[in-house]
BARO-242701 format. One line per field, with one value per residue (C-alpha): residue in three letters; z, y, x; residue number from 1. Coordinates in Angstrom, 1 decimal, decimal comma, always signed. Each point is the difference from the previous one (the first is absolute). Layout:
<nodes>
type: c(Ala ...) .
up: c(Z ...) .
north: c(Y ...) .
east: c(X ...) .
seq: c(NUM ...) .
</nodes>
This chain:
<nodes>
type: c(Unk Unk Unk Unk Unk Unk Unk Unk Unk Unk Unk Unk Unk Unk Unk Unk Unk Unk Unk Unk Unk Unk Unk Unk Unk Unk Unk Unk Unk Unk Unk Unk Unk Unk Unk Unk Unk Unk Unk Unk Unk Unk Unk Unk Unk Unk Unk Unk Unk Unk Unk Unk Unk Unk Unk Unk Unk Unk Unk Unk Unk Unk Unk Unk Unk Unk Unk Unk Unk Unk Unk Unk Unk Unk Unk Unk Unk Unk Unk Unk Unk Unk Unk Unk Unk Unk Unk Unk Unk Unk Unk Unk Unk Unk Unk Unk Unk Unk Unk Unk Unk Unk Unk Unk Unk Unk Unk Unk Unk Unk Unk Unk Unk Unk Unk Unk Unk Unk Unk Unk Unk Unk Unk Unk Unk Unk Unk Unk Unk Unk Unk Unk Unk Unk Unk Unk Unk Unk Unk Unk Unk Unk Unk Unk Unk Unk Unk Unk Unk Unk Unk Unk Unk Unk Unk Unk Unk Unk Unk Unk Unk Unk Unk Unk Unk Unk Unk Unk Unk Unk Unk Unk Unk Unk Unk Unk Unk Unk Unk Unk Unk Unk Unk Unk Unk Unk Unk Unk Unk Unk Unk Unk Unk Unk Unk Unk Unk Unk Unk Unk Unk Unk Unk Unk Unk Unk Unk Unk Unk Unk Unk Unk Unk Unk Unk Unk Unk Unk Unk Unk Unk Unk Unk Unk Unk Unk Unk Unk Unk Unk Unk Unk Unk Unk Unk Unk Unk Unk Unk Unk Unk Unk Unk Unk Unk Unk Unk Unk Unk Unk Unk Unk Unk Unk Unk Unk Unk Unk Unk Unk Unk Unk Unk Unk Unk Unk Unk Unk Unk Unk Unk Unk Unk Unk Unk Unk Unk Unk Unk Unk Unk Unk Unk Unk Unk Unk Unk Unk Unk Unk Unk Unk Unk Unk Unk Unk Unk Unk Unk Unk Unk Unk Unk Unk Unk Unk Unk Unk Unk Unk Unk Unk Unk Unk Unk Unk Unk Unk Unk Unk Unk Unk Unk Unk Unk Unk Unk Unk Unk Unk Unk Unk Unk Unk Unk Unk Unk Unk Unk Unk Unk Unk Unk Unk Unk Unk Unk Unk Unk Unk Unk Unk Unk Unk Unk Unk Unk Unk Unk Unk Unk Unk Unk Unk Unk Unk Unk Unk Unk Unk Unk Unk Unk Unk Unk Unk Unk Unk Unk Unk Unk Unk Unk Unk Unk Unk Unk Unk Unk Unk Unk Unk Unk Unk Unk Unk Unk Unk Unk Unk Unk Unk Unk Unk Unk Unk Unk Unk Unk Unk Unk Unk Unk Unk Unk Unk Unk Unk Unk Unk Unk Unk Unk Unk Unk Unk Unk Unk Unk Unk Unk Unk Unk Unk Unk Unk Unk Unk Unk Unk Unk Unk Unk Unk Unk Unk Unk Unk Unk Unk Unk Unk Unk Unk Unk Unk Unk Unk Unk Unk Unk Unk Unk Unk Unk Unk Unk Unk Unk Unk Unk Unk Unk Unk Unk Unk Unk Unk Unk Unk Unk) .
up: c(+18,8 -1,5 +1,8 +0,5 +0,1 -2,4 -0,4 -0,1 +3,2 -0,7 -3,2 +1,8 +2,9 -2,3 -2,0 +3,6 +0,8 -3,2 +0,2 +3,6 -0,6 -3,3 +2,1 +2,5 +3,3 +2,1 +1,4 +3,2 -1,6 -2,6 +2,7 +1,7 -2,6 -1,1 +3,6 +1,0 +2,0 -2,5 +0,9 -1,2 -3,5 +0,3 -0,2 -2,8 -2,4 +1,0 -1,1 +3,7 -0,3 -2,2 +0,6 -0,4 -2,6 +1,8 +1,4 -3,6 -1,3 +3,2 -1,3 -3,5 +1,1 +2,4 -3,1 -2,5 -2,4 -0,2 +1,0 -3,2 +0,0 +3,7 -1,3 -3,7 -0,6 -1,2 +2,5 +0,2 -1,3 -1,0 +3,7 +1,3 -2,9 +1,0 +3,5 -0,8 -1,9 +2,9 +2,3 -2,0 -0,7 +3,8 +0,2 -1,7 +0,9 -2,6 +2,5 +3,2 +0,2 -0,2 +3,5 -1,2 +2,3 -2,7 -0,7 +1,5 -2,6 +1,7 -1,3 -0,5 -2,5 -3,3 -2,9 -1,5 +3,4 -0,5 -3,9 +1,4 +2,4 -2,2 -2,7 +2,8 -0,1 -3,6 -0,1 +2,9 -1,3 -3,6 +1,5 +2,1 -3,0 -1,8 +2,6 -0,2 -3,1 -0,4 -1,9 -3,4 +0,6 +1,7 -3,2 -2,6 +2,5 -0,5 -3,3 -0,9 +1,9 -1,6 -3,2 +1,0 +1,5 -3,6 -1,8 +2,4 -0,6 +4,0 +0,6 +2,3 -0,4 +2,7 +2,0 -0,9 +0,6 +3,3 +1,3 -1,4 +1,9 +3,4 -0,4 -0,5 +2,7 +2,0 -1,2 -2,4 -2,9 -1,3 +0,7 +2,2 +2,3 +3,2 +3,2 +1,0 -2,5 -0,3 +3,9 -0,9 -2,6 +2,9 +2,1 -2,4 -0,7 +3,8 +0,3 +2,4 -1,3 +3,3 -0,5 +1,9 -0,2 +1,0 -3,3 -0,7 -2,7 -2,3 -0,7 -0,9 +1,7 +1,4 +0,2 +3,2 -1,5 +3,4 +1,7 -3,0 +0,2 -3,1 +1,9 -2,0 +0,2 +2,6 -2,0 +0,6 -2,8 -2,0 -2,2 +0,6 -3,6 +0,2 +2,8 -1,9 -2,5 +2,5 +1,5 -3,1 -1,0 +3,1 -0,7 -3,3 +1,3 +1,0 -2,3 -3,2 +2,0 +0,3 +2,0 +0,6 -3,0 -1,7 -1,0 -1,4 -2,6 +1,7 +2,5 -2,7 -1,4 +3,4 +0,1 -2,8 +0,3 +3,5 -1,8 -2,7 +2,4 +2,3 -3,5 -1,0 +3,8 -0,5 -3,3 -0,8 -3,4 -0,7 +1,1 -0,8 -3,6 -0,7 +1,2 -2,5 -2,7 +0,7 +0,2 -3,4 -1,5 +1,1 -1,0 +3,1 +1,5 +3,1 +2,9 +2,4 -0,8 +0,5 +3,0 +1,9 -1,2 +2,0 +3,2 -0,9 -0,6 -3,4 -0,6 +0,6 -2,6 -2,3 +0,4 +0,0 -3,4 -0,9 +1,1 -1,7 -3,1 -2,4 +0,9 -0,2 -1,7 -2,6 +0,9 +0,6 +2,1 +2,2 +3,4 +1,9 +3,1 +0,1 +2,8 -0,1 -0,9 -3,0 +0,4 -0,7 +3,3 -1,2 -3,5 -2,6 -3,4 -2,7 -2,7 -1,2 +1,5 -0,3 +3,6 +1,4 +1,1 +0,9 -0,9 +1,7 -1,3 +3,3 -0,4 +3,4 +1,4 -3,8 -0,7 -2,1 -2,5 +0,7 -2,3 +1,2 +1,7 +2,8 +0,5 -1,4 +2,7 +2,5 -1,8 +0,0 +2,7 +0,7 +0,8 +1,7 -3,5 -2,1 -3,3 -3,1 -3,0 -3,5 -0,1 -3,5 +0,3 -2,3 +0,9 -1,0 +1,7 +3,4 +2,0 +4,2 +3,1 +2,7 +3,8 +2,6 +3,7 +2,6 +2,5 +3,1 -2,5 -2,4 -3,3 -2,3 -3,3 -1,0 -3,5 -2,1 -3,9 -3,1 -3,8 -2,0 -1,5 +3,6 +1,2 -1,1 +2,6 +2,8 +1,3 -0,2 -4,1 -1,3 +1,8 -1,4 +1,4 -2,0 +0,3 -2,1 +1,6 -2,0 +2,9 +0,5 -2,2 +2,2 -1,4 +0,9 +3,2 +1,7 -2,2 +0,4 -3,2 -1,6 +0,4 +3,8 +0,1 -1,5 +2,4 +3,2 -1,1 +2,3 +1,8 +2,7 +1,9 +1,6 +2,8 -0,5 +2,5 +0,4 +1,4 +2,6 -0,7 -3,7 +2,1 +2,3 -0,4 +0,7 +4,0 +0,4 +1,5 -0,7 +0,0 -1,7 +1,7 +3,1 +3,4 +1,0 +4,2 -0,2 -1,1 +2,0 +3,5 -1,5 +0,1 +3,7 +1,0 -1,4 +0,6 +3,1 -0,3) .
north: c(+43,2 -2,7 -3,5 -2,2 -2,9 -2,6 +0,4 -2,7 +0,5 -2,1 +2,3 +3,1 -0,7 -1,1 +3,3 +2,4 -1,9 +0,5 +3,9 -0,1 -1,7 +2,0 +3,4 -1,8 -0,5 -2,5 -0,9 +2,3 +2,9 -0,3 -0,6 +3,3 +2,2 -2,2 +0,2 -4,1 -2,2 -1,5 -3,8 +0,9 +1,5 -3,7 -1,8 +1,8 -0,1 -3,8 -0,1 -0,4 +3,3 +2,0 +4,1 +2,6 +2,1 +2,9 -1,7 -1,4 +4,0 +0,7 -2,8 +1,4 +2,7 -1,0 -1,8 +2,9 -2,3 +0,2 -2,4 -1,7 -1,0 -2,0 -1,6 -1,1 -3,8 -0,3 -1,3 +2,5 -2,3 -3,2 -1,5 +1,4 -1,6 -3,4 +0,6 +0,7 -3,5 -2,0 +1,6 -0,3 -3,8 -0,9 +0,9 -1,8 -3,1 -2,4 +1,0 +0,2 -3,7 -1,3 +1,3 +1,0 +3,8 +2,6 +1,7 +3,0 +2,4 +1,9 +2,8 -2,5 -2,5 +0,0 +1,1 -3,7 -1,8 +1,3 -0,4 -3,8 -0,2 +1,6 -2,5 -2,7 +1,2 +0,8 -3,5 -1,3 +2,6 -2,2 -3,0 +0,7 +1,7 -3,1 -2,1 +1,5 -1,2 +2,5 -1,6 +0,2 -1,3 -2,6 -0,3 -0,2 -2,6 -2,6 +1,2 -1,2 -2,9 -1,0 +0,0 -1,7 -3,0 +0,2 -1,0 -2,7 -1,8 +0,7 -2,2 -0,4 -3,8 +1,0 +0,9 -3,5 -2,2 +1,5 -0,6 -3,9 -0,2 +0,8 -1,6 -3,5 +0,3 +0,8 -3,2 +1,5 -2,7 +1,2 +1,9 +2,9 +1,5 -0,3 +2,5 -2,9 -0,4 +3,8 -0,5 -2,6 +2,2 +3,0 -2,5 -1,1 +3,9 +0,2 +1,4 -0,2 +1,1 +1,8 +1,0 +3,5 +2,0 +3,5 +0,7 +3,5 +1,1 +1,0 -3,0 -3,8 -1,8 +0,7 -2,2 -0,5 -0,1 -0,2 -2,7 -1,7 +0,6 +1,1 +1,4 -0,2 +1,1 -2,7 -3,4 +0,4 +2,5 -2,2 -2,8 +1,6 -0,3 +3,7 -1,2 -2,6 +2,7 +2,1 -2,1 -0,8 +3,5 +0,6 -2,9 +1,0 +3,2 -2,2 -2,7 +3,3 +1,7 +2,9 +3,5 +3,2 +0,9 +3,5 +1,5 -0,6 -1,9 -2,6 -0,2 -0,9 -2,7 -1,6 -0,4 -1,2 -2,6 -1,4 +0,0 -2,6 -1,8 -0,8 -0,7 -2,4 -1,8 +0,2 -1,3 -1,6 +0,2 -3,7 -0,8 +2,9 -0,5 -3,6 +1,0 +2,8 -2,0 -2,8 +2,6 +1,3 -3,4 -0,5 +3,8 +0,4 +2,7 +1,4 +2,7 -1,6 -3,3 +0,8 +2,3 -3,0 -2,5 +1,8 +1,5 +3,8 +3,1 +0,5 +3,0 -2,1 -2,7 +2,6 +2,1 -3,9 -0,3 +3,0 -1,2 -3,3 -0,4 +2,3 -1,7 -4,0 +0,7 +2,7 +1,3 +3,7 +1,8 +2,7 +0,0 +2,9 +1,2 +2,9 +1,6 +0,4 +3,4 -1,3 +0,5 -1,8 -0,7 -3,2 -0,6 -2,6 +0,1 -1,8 +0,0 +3,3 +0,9 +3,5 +1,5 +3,4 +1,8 +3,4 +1,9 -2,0 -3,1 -1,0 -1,9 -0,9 +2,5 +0,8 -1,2 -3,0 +0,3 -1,1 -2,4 -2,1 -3,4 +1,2 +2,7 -1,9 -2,8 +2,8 -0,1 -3,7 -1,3 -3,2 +1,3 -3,8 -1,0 +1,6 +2,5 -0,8 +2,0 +1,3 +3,5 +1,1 +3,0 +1,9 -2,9 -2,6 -2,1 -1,1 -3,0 +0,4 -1,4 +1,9 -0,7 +2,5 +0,2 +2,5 +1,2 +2,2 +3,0 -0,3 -2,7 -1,0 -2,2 -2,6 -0,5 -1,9 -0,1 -1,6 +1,5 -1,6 -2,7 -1,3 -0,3 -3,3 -1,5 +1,6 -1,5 +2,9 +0,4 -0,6 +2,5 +2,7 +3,1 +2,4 +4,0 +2,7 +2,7 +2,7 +0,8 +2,2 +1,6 +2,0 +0,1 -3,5 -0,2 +3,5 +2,7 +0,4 +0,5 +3,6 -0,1 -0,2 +1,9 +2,8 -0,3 +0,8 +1,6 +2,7 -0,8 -3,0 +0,7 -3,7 -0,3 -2,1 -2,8 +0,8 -2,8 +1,7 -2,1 +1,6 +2,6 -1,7 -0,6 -3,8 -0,4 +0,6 -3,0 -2,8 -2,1 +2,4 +0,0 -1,5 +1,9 -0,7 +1,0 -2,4 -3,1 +0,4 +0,5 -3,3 -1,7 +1,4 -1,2 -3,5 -0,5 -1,7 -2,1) .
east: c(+0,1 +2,2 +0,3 +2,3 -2,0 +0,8 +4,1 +1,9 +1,6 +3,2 +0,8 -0,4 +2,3 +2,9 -0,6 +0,1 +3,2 +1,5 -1,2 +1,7 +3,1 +0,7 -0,4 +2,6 -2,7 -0,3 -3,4 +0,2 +1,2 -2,4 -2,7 +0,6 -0,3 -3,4 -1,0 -0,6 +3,0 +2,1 -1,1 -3,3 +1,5 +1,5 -3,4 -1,0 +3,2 -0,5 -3,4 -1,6 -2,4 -1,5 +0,7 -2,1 -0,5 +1,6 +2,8 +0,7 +0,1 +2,6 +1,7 +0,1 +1,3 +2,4 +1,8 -0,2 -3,1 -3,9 -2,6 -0,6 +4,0 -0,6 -3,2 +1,2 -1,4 +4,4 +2,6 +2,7 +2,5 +1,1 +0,8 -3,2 -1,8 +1,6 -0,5 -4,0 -0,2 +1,8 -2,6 -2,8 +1,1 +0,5 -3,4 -2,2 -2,1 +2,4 +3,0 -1,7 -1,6 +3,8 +0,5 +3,3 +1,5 +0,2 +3,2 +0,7 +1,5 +3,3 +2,5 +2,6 -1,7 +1,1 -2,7 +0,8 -1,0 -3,0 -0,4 +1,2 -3,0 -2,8 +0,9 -1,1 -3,2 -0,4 +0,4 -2,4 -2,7 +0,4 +0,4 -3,3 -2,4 +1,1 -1,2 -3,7 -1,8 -3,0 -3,0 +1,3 +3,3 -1,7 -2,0 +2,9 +1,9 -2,9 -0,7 +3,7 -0,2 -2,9 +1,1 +3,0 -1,5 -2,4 +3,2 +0,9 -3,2 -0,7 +2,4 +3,0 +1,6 +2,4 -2,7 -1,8 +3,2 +0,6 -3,8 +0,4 +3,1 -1,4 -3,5 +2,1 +2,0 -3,1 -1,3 -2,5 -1,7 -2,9 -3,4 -0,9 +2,8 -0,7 +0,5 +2,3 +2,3 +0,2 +1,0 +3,0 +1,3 +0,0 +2,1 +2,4 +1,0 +0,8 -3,7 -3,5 -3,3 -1,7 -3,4 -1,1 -2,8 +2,1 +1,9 +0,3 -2,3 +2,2 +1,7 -1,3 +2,8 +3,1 +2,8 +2,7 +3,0 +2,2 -2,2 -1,7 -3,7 -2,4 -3,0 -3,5 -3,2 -2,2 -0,7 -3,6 -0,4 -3,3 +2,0 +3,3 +1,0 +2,2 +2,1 +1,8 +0,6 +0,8 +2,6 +1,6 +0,4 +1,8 +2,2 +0,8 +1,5 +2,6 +0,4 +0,4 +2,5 -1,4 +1,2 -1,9 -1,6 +2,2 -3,2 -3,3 +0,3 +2,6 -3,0 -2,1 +2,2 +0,2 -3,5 -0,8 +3,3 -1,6 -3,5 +1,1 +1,8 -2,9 -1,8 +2,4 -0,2 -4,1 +0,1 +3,2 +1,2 +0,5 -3,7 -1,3 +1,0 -0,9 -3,5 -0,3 +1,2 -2,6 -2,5 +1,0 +0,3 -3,7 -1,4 -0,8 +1,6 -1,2 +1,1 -2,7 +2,0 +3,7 -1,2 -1,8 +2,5 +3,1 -2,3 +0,2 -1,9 -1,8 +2,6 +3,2 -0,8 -0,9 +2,7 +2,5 -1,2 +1,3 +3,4 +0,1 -2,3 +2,2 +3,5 -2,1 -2,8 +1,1 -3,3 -0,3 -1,8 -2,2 -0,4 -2,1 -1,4 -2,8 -1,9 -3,6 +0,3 +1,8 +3,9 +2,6 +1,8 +2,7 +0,6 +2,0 +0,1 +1,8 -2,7 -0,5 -3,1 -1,1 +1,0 -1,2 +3,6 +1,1 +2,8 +2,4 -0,7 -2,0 -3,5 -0,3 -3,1 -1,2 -3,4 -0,7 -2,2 -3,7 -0,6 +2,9 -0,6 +1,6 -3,0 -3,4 +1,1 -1,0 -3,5 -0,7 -3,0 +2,3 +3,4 +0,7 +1,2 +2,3 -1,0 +1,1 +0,4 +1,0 +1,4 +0,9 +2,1 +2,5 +2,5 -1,9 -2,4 +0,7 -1,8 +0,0 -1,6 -0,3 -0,8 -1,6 +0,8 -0,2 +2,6 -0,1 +0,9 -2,9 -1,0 +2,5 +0,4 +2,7 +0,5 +2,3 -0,7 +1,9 -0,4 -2,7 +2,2 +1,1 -3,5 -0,4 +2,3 -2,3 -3,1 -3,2 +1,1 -3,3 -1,6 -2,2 +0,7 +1,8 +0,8 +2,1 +1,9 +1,9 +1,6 +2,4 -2,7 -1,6 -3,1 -0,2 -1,0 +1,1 -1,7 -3,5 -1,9 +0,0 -3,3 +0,0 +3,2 -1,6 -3,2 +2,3 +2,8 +0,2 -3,1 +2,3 +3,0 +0,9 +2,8 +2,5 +1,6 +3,3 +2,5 +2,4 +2,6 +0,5 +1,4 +1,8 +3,9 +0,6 +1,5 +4,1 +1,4 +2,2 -3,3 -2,7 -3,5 +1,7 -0,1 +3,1 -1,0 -2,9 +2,5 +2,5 -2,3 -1,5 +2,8 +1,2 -3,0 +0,0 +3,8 +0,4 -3,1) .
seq: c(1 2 3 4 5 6 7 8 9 10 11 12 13 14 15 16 17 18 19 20 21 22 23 24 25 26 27 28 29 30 31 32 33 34 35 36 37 38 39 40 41 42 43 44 45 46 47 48 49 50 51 52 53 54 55 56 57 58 59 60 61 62 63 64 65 66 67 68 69 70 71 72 73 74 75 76 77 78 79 80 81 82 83 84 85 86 87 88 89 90 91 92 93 94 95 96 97 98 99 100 101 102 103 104 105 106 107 108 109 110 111 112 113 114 115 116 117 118 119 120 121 122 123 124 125 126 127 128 129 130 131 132 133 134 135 136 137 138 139 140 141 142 143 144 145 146 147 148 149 150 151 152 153 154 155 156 157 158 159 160 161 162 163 164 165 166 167 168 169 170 171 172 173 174 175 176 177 178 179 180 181 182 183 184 185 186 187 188 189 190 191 192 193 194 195 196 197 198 199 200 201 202 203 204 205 206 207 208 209 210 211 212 213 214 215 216 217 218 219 220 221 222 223 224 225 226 227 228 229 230 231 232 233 234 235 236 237 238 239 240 241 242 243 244 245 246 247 248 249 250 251 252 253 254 255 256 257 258 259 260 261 262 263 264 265 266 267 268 269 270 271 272 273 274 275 276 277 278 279 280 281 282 283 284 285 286 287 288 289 290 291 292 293 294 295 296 297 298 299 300 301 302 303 304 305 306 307 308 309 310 311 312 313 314 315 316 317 318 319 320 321 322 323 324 325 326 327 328 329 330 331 332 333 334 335 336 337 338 339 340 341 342 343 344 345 346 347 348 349 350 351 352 353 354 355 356 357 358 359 360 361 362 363 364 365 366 367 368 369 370 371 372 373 374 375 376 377 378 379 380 381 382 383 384 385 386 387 388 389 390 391 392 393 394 395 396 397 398 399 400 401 402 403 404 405 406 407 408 409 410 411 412 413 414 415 416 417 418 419 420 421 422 423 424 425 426 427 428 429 430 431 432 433 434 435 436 437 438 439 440 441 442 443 444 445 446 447 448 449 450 451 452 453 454 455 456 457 458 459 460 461 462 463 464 465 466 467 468 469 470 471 472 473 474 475 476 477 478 479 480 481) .
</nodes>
């Protein structure tokens, strides 16, 4: 026997009333010769309840059609078909989390009240899938950033004026930053740096806007180097101006604005430079060098240089980071070297090719010092030195490399290792030979590691990533303190 099960109950009670009304019933007299009390004919033309199959073919009858007529997929007509939307509209999760009363359709409203309304949330449901960047569109975002800051050089000057500014009216001369000065620029934006150890763990600071607090992870974190960077990053939110990101890649372009301005306060353009260029002027270029001269990680210097030795030094360059499984998880390039990418343009996650400096570093027995090299690749030849670390996440490599003719301004030149990639050959380094491809062929089925987050869309939000509940809790909690 046929079912029921599976209409779309909305479409079928706008087709019974339109049966009904065209044969001139109302809803009782069309429930007594169906046999149920017209209120509950009501809940089903409304979409409340779902009928059974035989009171669907006493229906049928009733109003002079068949069963397949009632249970047609079309609304009857074009006000139904309106009406269907609205409903359909008012009930999804996009509408419902505004805690906005839905609309209650009557006899009396006009078909373009409701054309009026639906357009709303045409435009909210837009507005919303815009706001969701899936991975790719994540992807392209970065990718076009990327390239974008490759033409500037890396570098912002309005970004490295305004850090100047601040740091001299904080009273900043010359060496490493300190956690105080950072504190006296905090102040002097109206601002107090209170360290808590109860942040929510979505976020890396939040900022009091109403009673001028930037709460930070504690300062007993080992050396404490982040929180300075942490603090100005915060800062810099308000120093640039900036408003709720629109969509993904406005979030992205925040980031990476508050990123170079914390550089810039770490390693301030004026000192920074004049270092550099005595460095350069002595061939002795070194990341260890500029890193320990200014008090930060191995990764800011290196990534510094990238900001300021194109624009200074006319120098350009490569700058990379690579897990120790061997992809590429931050990346700078200005040089033309030979870059894994996928269809989007993206290289972050791709694998670098083996014989890169930023992978043989992995293999050294001292990883205390840094690797240096000679890649020759389709490019050209390419010096680098690379450093190792480890984080809570796993190994990675830090690499920053020059081509051949720039080497000689860097100190680890004369060394003697030297490698040849092909890559993005693939018979370089990620095709086995045909001789052992043809001894398993069919004879090994690996599984592969799969990263959830490739399937993930990126969070909604004005602040992406951020759990709004967990924030704002926070900062009931920490308000009247």
């Amino acid at each position: 026997m046929a079912s029921t099960s599976g209409l779309e109950l909305s479409t079928l009670g706008h087709r019974i009333r339109h049966h009904r009304t065209a044969k001139g019933f109302t809803l009782d007299d069309l429930g007594a010769r169906v046999g149920i009390a017209g209120s509950q004919l009501s809940l089903i033309e409304n979409g409340k309840r779902e009928p059974k199959l035989s009171l669907l073919q006493a229906i049928a009858d009733a109003c002079a059609t068949d069963v397949a007529d009632l249970i047609s997929g079309e609304p009857p007509n074009k006000r139904a078909a309106l009406e269907i939307e609205l409903d359909r509209a008012q009930a999804s999760p996009v509408f419902r989390q505004l805690g906005i009363s839905p609309i209650r359709v009557s006899k009396g409203m006009s078909d373009e009240t409701i054309e009026s309304v639906l357009g709303l949330h045409r435009e909210l449901h837009r507005r919303e899938s815009e706001a969701i960047a899936t991975p790719e569109e994540a992807r392209r975002a970065n990718t076009e950033m990327r390239l974008t800051m490759r033409s500037r050089g890396n570098y912002l000057p309005e970004i490295e004026a305004l850090a100047e500014k601040h740091l001299k009216a904080a009273g900043h001369v010359s060496g490493a930053l300190t956690h105080r000065t950072v504190s006296i620029m905090a102040e002097k934006l109206g601002f107090e740096l209170i360290y808590v150890d109860d942040l929510p763990h979505s976020t890396r600071s939040i900022t009091d806007l109403e009673n001028g607090r930037i709460y930070l992870p504690p300062a007993s974190i080992p050396g404490g180097h982040g929180l300075r960077s942490m603090a100005l990053q915060a800062m810099a939110h308000r120093l640039l101006g900036h408003t709720p990101p629109t969509d993904y890649a406005d979030f992205l372009q925040q980031r990476l604005e508050i990123n170079y301005f914390a550089a810039c306060c770490l390693i301030p353009e004026t000192a920074g430079v004049a270092f550099l260029q005595q460095a350069k002027k002595d061939r002795n270029l070194a990341v260890e060098d500029f890193r320990d001269a200014f008090g930060v990680t191995h990764e800011a210097a290196a990534m510094r240089m990238t900001n300021l030795m194109t624009h200074h030094l006319d120098m350009r360059l490569h700058f990379l980071r690579v897990d120790e499984n061997g992809a590429i998880t931050r990346v700078y390039e200005n040089d033309d070297l030979p870059l894994p990418m996928d269809v989007t343009g993206a290289v972050e996650g791709q694998p670098a090719c083996r014989k890169f400096s930023a992978r043989a570093a992995f293999e050294q027995r001292n990883r205390t010092t840094e690797h240096y090299q000679y890649t020759d690749t389709p490019s050209g030849t390419y010096w680098c030195a690379t450093q190792t670390g480890s984080a809570s996440d796993g190994g990675f490599s830090i690499t920053v490399g020059v081509p051949f003719d720039d080497a000689r301004w860097w100190r680890g030149r004369e060394t003697q290792h030297r490698a040849q990639s092909s890559c993005p050959d693939e018979t370089c380094c990620r095709r086995a030979s045909a001789a052992i491809s043809q001894r398993w062929e069919g004879r090994a089925w690996p599984s592969a590691r799969v990263h959830t987050h490739m399937f993930s869309p990126l969070p909604r939000g004005a602040f992406p990533g951020v759990d709004d509940s967990e924030v704002y809790s926070f900062l009931d909690r920490h308000a009247g303190e």
